[in-house]
N, C-alpha and C positions, 0 to 999 in steps of 0.2 A: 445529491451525487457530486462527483468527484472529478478533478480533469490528471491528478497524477502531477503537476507543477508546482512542485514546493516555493508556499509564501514566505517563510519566514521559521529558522529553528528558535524552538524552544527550550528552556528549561526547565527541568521538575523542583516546580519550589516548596512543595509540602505534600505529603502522601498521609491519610490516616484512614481509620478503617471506620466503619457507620454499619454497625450489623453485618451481616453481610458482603456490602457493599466496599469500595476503597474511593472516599473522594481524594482527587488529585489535584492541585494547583499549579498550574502553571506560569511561568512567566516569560514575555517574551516582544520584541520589537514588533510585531505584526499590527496593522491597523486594527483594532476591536469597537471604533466606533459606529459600525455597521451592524456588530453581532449582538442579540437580546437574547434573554435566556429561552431555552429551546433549540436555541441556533445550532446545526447540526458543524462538528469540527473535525477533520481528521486527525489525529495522530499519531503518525507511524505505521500511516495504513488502517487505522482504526476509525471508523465513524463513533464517535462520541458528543452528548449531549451537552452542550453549555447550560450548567443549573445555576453559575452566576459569572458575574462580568463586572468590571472594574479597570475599565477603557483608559483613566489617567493612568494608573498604577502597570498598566500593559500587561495584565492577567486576566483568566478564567479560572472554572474551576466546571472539572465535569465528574458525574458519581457512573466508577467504573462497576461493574457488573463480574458476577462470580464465571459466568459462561464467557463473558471478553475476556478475562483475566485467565480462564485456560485455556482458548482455543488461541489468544496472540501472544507476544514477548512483552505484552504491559505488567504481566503481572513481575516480572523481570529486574523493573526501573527500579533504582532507586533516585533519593533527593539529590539533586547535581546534573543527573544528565541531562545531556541535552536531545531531542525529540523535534522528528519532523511537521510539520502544519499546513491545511490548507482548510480555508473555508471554501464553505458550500459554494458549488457553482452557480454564477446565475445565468440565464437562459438566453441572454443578449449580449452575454460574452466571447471570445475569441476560444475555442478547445481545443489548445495546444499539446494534448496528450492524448489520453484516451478517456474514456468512460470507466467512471469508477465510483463504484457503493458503499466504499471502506469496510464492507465483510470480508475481512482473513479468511481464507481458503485454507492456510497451514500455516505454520513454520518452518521455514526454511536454514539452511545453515550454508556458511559461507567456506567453499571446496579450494578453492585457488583465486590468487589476489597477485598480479603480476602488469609493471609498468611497460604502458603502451606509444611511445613518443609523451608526450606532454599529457594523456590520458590514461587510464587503468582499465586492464581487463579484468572483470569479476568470473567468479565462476561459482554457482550456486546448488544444493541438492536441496529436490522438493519430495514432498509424499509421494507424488507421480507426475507423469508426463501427460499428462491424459490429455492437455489443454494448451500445451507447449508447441509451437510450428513456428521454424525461423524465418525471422523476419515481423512475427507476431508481436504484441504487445504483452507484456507482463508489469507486477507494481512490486514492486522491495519497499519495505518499508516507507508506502505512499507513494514512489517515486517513479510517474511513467518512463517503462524503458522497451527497447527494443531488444528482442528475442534476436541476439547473432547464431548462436550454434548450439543444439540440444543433440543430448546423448542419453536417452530412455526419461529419467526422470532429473538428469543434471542440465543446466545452461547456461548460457555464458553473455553477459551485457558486456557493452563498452559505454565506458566513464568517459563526458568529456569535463577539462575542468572544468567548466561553469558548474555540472551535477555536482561534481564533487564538491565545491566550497558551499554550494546550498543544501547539500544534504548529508553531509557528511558522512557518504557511504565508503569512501575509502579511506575511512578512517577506520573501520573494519578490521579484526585479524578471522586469520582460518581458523572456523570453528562458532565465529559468533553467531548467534540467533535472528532471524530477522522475517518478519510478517510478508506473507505472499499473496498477493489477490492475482487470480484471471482473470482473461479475459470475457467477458458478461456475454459477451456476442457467443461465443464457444459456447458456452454452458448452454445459453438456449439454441442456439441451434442444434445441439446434441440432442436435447430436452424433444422438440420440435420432430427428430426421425425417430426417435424410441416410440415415438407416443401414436405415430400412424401406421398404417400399412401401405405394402407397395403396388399400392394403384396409381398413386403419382408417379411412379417411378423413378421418385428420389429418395436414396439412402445412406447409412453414412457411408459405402465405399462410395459414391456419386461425389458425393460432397468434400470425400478428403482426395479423391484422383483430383478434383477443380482446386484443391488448396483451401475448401471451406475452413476444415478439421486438420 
């Protein structure tokens, strides 16, 4: 799992294809003396496999998948860019964002981009709103944020600079692509009233009248 706090960006330093599959290499200032192959990475929102590591050199290398490669914007990248990063959480750390599994929900595209004092307002359109309530948590390309203002299936973060120089999300133009996770708590909780009846006498209207949903 995942907290949404970008470690460190990365660059795509080789892309090639294995059957299949597309291994990628990355490079980049992040501490990798900690990660062994196995070790779960995100990418832009993407949970991907560390298949090898090369801690002096400040690289990995993970073998991306034909089903990651069309349900996020990896299939996307090419060599040059640069790519957001977080390693796996551990369990005796501080979680400064939210809870996050690096499963892409969609792609999302980016609706309005407009300076906010010394921050940026984003404004994003998703598949749906289904999972959306302001003030809620959402991920853009890995990057815990807060749900300001939704309008069906659009919504709107605030950039402070610190995000912006580590994630380089407002670097951005209108129109660009970028990976969306929700919130895990929504999904099950949703999951959790479909699946019983009302003899508890909780449902989702119960749930989203308290602001569950």
């Amino acid at each position: 799992m995942f907290t949404g706090i970008i470690e460190a960006r990365g660059r795509i330093a080789s892309m090639e294809r294995s059957g299949e599959f597309t291994l990628i290499r990355i490079r980049s200032e992040m501490d990798l003396s900690d990660v062994r192959v196995g070790d779960s990475i995100c990418v832009n929102g993407a949970c991907l496999t560390a298949t090898g590591v090369a801690p002096a050199a400040g690289e990995f290398v993970a073998d991306v998948s034909p089903e990651t490669l069309r349900v996020t914007t990896l299939g996307d990248l090419k060599i040059g860019d640069r790519v957001n990063l977080e390693k796996a959480m551990r369990l005796d750390a501080r979680l400064g964002g939210h809870l996050l599994l690096g499963h892409v929900d969609c792609v999302g595209r980016l609706i309005d981009k407009r300076s906010a004092g010394n921050g940026f307002s984003l404004g994003f359109a998703a598949d749906s709103g289904r999972y959306l309530i302001e003030k809620g948590s959402v991920a853009v390309d890995g990057v815990s944020l807060t749900v300001n203002r939704v309008e069906g299936a659009r919504f709107w973060v605030m950039i402070i600079p610190h995000t912006a120089a580590m994630t380089g999300l407002t670097e951005k133009n209108v129109n660009d692509k970028v990976n969306l996770e929700f919130d895990i708590i929504g999904k099950y909780v949703e999951k959790f009233v479909s699946g019983r009846d009302q003899r508890s006498g909780v449902d989702e209207k119960t749930l989203r009248d308290y602001g569950f949903m």
